[in-house]
C-alpha positions, 0 to 999 in steps of 0.5 A, a space after each residue: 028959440 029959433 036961435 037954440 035950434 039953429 045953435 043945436 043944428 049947428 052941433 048935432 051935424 058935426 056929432 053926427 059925422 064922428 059917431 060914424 066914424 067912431 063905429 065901424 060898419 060892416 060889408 056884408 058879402 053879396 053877389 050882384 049889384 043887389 038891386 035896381 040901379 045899385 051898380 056902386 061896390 067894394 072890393 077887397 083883392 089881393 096883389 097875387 093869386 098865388 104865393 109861397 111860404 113867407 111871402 110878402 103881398 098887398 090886400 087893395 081896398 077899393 070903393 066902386 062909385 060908378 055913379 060918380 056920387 059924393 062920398 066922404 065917409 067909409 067904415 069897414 070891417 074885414 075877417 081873414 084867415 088866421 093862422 095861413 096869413 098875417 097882417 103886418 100893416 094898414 096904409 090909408 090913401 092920403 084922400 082919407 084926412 080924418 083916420 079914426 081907426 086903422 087897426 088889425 087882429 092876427 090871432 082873430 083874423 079882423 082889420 077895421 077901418 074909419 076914416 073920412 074926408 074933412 071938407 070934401 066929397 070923392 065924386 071918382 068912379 073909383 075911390 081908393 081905400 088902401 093898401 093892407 100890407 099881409 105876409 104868408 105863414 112860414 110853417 108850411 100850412 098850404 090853403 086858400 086865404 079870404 078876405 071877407 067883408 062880413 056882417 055882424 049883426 042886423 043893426 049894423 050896414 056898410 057905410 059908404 056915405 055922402 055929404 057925411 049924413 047922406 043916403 049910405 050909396 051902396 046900400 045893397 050893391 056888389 061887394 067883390 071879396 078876394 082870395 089868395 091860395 098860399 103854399 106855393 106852386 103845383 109839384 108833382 110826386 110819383 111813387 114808385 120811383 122804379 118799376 121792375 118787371 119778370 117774364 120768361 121767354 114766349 110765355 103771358 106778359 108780366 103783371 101789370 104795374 101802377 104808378 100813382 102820379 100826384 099834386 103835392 103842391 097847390 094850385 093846378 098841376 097840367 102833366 104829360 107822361 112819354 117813354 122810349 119803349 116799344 115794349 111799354 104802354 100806358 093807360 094815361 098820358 096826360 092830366 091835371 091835378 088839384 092840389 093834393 090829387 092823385 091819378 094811378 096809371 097803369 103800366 103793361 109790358 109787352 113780351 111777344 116776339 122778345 128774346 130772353 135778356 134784359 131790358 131797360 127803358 124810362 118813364 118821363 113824367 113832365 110837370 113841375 119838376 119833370 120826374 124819370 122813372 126807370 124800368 127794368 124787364 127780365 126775360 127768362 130763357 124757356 129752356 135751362 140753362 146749363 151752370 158754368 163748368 169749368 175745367 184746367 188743363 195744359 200746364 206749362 213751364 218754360 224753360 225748365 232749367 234756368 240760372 239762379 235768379 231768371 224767370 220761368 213763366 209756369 200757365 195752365 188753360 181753363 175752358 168753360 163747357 157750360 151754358 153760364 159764366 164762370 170764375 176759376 181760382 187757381 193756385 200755384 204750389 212749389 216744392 207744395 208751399 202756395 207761391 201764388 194764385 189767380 181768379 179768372 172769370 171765362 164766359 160759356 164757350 171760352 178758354 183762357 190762360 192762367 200766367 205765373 212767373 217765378 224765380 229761384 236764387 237757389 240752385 236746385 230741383 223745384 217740383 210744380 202743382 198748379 191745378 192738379 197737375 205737376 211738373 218741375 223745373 232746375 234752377 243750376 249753378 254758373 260755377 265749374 262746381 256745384 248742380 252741374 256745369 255750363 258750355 264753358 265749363 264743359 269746354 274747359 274740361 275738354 282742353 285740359 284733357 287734351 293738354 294731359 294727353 298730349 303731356 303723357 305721349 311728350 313723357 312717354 316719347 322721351 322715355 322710350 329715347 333714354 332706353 
């Protein structure tokens, strides 16, 4: 009979040992160390507290064994957020030589763990478990991402041993459970992008305007505004937005003392990105101003006779005698055919010069209109025949009358001797 029980004593352990392993246990999420003496926990912290969008990180598992108590067996269960996080592997530290379960649930969010030590104890005050190999969601799903040891029912604890059918160490201790917020940096965003504001001239300031300055990325976003008017206050230079947060800042223009015009100035709000806003101010004159009025006069046309071919420069004056700027087109007639035409801008008080310049081949008369007013100019011809002579023709004439005559009184001399 002592043979027999030695015999099942010698089985039961063994069986004992691997029916833990086989279950997985639970660590429920506690705070403190859970009682007297209890100071031994878990923790299961991520790489980063933070990551972007399809970004790689590692979950590490580790046992807190301050007591420096043998451990040879450990079974965990942990959930995670599904859907913000995906699991895309489990490594176990090479302490673990007996690895009964090591497997991982994406669409549940769950990780189980059993493994244990073969012929030996882990005395260390820090134990380690392993790695879980996790990436962030890539479709752009911002949040805070757990990872939870839980419990799921009254039947089941965490089971941490030693000497494979010791006292579970950790019984009620500390189980620290991190959490890492995935959906990248802060980011700030401003609407409106511009801000436009109407005044006139010794009268009340314009409206108030509101700028709503937001955190459209996740984490902390610390913000500071500045801008380079006078004329420009704010009710808020600086603050520090949650993700998805926003804060209005109101925006006041100042006019007093300012003169009628236009003014333009920046709002710079430093974040991550810095934003510029830019801010236009108009202020109206107080008294009316008188519209543009234009009128031409002047008209000149130099020379007025010319050879078939040469320029003549023809231009008239525009002034402005009203109280805004204003455009004048002017139309150039010859012989009441359109020749040209020009369109010039005279600021109040001003005058300007219209310039054309024409030629003709043709010899002839060319009657001008530019602006209502008229003149002419003679296109002639370099012949001794035709519109009309030059000097040299003039100068021919003149010799070939002095050669008649001087004929007529030689014949007429001879004449008088034959009688």
């Amino acid at each position: 009979m002592i043979k027999v029980w030695r015999l099942l004593s010698i089985l039961i352990i063994p069986l004992m040992c691997l029916g833990l392993l086989l279950v997985p246990a639970v660590f429920v999420t506690l705070a403190g160390d859970g009682g007297p003496g209890k100071t031994a926990g878990i923790e299961a912290l991520p790489s980063k507290a933070e990551v972007g969008f399809n970004e790689a990180f590692t979950v590490n598992i580790t046992i807190d064994n301050p007591a420096n108590e043998g451990v040879n067996t450990v079974a965990a269960e942990i959930n995670f957020t599904p859907g913000l996080i995906n699991a895309t592997g489990i490594t176990l530290d090479p302490l673990w030589t007996l690895v009964t379960m090591k497997t991982y649930d994406n669409t549940t969010g769950t990780i189980s763990i059993a493994a244990g030590i073969i012929g030996a104890n882990s005395t260390a005050s820090s134990i380690p478990v392993g790695t879980i190999d996790i990436v962030s969601n890539n479709n752009a799903l911002s949040g805070i991402a757990a990872f939870d040891f839980v419990f799921i029912d009254g039947e089941r604890e965490t089971r941490v041993y030693e000497d494979i059918v010791g006292n579970d160490i950790l019984n009620w201790s500390m189980v620290v459970n991190g959490t890492v917020r995935i959906g990248g940096p802060p980011t700030i965003s401003v609407s409106p992008d511009s801000l436009t504001f109407d005044a006139v001239e010794g009268e009340e300031n314009p409206p108030d305007q509101t700028l709503e300055v937001c955190n459209s990325g996740t984490g902390m976003l610390d913000w500071s505004l500045t801008d380079n008017a006078g004329w420009l206050t704010e009710t808020s230079t600086s603050g520090s937005l949650g993700e998805d947060e926003c804060e209005d800042v109101t925006v006041s223009v100042d006019v007093t003392g300012m003169e009628a015009g236009d003014y333009s100035a920046t709002i710079t709000i430093t974040g991550s990105p810095t934003v510029t806003i830019a801010v236009s101010l108009h202020i109206e004159s107080a008294v009316p101003v008188e519209p543009a009025n234009l009128s031409a006069s002047s008209l000149s046309i130099s020379p007025q006779q010319v050879n078939p071919g040469e320029e003549v420069t023809i231009s008239i004056n525009v002034a402005n005698t009203g109280g805004e700027t204003g455009s004048y087109n002017a139309v150039l007639y010859i012989n009441e055919v359109v020749e040209d035409s020009q369109s010039v801008s005279v600021a109040p008080g001003m005058t300007k010069d219209v310039i054309f310049t024409v030629s003709k081949s043709q010899a002839g008369v060319y009657d001008v209109l530019l602006a209502e007013q008229s003149g002419q100019f003679k296109v002639v011809s370099t012949g001794w025949f035709g519109g009309g002579l030059g000097t040299g023709g003039i100068i021919a004439i003149v010799l070939i009358v002095i050669a008649l005559i001087v004929a007529l009184v030689f014949v007429f001399r001879r004449t008088r001797r034959a009688v």
